[in-house]
N, C-alpha and C positions, 0 to 999 in steps of 0.2 A: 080313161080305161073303163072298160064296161066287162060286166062279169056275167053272164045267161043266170038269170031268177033259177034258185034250186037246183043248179048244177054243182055248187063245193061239195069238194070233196071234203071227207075227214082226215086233215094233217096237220104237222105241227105250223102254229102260228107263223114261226119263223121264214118255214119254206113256200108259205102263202105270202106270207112279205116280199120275202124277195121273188117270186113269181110275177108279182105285182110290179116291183120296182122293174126290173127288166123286161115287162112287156109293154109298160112305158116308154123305159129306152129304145125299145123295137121301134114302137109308132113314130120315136122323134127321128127313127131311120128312116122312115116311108113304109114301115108295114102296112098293108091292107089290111089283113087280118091276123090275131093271135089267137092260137089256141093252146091248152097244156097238155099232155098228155101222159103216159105210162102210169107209175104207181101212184101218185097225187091225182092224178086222175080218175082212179079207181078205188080211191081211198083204201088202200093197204099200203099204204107207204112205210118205212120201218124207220127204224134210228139213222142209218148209214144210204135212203135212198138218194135217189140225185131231181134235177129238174127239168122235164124234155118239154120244152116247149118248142110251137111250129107257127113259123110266120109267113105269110104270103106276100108276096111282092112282084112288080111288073117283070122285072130281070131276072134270069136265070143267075148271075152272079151274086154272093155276098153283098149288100150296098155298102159297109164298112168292114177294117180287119178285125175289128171289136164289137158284139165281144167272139170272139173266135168260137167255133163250135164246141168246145168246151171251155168253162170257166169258172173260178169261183168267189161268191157276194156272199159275206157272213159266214165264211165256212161251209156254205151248201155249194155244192157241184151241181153247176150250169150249164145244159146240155142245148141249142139251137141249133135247129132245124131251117134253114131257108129255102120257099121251093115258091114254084110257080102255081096258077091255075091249070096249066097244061100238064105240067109234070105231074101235080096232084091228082087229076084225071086220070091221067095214063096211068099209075101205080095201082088206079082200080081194076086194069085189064093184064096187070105185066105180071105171071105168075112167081117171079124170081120175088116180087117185094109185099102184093095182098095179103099173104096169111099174117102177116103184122103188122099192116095198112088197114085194112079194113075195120079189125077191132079196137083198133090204136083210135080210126075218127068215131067209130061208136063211139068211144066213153070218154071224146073231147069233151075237155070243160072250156068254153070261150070266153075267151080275157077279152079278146078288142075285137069286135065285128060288127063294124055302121053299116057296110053294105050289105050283108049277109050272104057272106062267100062262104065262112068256115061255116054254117049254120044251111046251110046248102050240101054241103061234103058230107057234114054230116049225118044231114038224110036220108045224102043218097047212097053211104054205106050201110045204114040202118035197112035201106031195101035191099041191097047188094044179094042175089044169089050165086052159089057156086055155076047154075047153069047158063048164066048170062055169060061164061069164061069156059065152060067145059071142052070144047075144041080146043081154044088155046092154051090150057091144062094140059092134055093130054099131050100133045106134040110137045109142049115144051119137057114133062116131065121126061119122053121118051127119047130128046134128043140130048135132054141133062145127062139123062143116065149112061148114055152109049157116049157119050164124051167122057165117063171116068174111065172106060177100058184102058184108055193113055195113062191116067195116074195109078193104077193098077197095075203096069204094065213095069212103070217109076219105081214104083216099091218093090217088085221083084227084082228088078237091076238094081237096087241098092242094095238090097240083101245077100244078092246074089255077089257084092263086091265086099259085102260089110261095111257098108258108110251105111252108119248106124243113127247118125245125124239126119241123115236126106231119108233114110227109111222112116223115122221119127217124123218127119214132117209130114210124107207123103201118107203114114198111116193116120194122123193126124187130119188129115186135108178129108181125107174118103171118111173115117169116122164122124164128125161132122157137118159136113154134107150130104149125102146121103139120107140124115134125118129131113134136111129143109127136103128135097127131091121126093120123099117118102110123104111130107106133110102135105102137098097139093097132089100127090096121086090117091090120099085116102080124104080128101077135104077137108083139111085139121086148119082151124083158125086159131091163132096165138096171141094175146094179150101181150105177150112177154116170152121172150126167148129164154127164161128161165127156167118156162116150165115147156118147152118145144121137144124136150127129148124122153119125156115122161109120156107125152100124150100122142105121140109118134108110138114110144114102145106098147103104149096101151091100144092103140087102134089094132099095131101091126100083128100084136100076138105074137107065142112063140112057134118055132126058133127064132125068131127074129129078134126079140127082143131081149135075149140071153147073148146071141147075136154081139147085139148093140152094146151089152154091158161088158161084153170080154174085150171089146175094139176100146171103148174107154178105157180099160182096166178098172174096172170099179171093184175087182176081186183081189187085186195083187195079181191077175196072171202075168206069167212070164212075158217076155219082150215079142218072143215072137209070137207065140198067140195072139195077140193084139192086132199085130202086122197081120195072120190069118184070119180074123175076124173079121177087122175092116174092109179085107178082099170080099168077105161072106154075105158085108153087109148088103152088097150090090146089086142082091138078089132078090128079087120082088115077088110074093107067091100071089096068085090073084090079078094079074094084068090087066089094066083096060086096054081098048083094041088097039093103039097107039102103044107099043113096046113102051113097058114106064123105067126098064132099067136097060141093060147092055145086051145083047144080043146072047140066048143058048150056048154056043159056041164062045162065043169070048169069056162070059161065066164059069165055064170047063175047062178054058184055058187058064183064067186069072186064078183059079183055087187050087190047080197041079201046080203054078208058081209060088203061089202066096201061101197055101197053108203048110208049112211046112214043120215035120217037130226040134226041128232045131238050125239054128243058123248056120250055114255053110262055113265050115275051115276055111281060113284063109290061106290061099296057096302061097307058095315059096315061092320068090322073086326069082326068077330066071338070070342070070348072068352071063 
């Protein structure tokens, strides 16, 4: 195992051990290369973090069922990654997975790289600009967004029926989303999905990001506020030329549905 001179990070002994020991077991898989990445990577790791490390290999496949993409050695949660050269490429153009691709191979730390594949990636996110992707940003963000008109559409027929469950999910789904769709139309790169909804609220300003905190409920609002939020969220002030959310019209449709101030009575069964 080889470790890049002055890349450790600052963490516990332990999770660098076992870091160690399993990118060993990687290589006696056939890794090409291992690299670590997330919070040990970044050195803010906490008491309860886990261990993301990413191995390269010729197959798209698993080479083994072990150790499964999550597992755990000493009590530390062991998170692997197995991906290709090609696939690794391509995540640096595929708007859906960049904004936690890109900073994820900046702050690689490289366990095992003879050939200099992960040491290559990593360069070449360290060059990475948004404009070398700005076309395929833009269409992607604007055809993400006009695809939630349909789960917007979900949420009002469950409200509208009272399946308060399937409402739950579908407010659930658009709350969440939304921010990822929102983070490559204002070119938000993310370290950590931990902190993706913070720096989404902070680029996007308000109303959006009052917005964003009533579709969580970070207030205690009501059930259906929430539901109406998440409709709200879909809304994008500031467009680039490529629609980055749903269509005028479908926005005016989805908020006479969704924001409503209280959920529909359930009508009387017919006999």
């Amino acid at each position: 195992m080889t470790t890049a001179a002055g890349d450790g990070p600052e963490a516990t002994p332990v999770a660098l051990d076992v870091a160690r020991e399993v990118t060993d077991y990687l290589v006696g898989l056939g890794a090409r290369a291992v690299w670590l990445a997330g919070s040990l990577a970044r050195g803010d790791a906490g008491p309860h973090s886990d261990i993301d490390l990413g191995a390269v290999v010729d197959e798209p496949q698993t080479p083994s069922p072990t150790p499964t993409p999550t597992s755990r050695r000493r009590g530390v949660l062991v998170n692997v990654s197995w991906v290709t050269v090609e696939a690794t490429r391509a995540s640096f153009r595929n708007p859906a997975v960049l904004g936690a691709a890109i900073p994820g191979w900046r702050n690689a730390v490289l366990m095992y790289d003879p050939d200099g594949i992960a040491a290559a990636f990593r360069d070449e996110a360290r060059a990475w600009h948004w404009a070398d992707v700005a076309e395929e940003c833009d269409r992607w963000v604007a055809e993400e967004g006009a695809s939630y008109a349909e789960e917007v559409q979900k949420l009002a027929n469950a409200l509208h029926r009272r399946s308060l469950f399937a409402a739950g999910v579908q407010r659930s789904l658009l709350a969440l989303r939304m921010a990822v769709i929102m983070s490559v139309q204002r070119r938000i790169l993310y370290d950590s999905e931990n902190v993706l909804w913070d720096l989404v609220a902070e680029a996007m300003g308000e109303p959006w990001a009052s917005t964003q905190r009533s579709a969580l409920g970070t207030g205690g609002e009501p059930f259906e506020v929430t539901c109406g939020a998440s409709c709200a969220s879909t809304r994008s002030p500031q467009p680039r030329p490529h629609r980055c959310s749903m269509s005028a019209s479908a926005r005016s449709w989805s908020m006479r549905l969704c924001w409503q101030p209280k959920l529909p009575a359930r009508q009387e069964a017919r006999h």
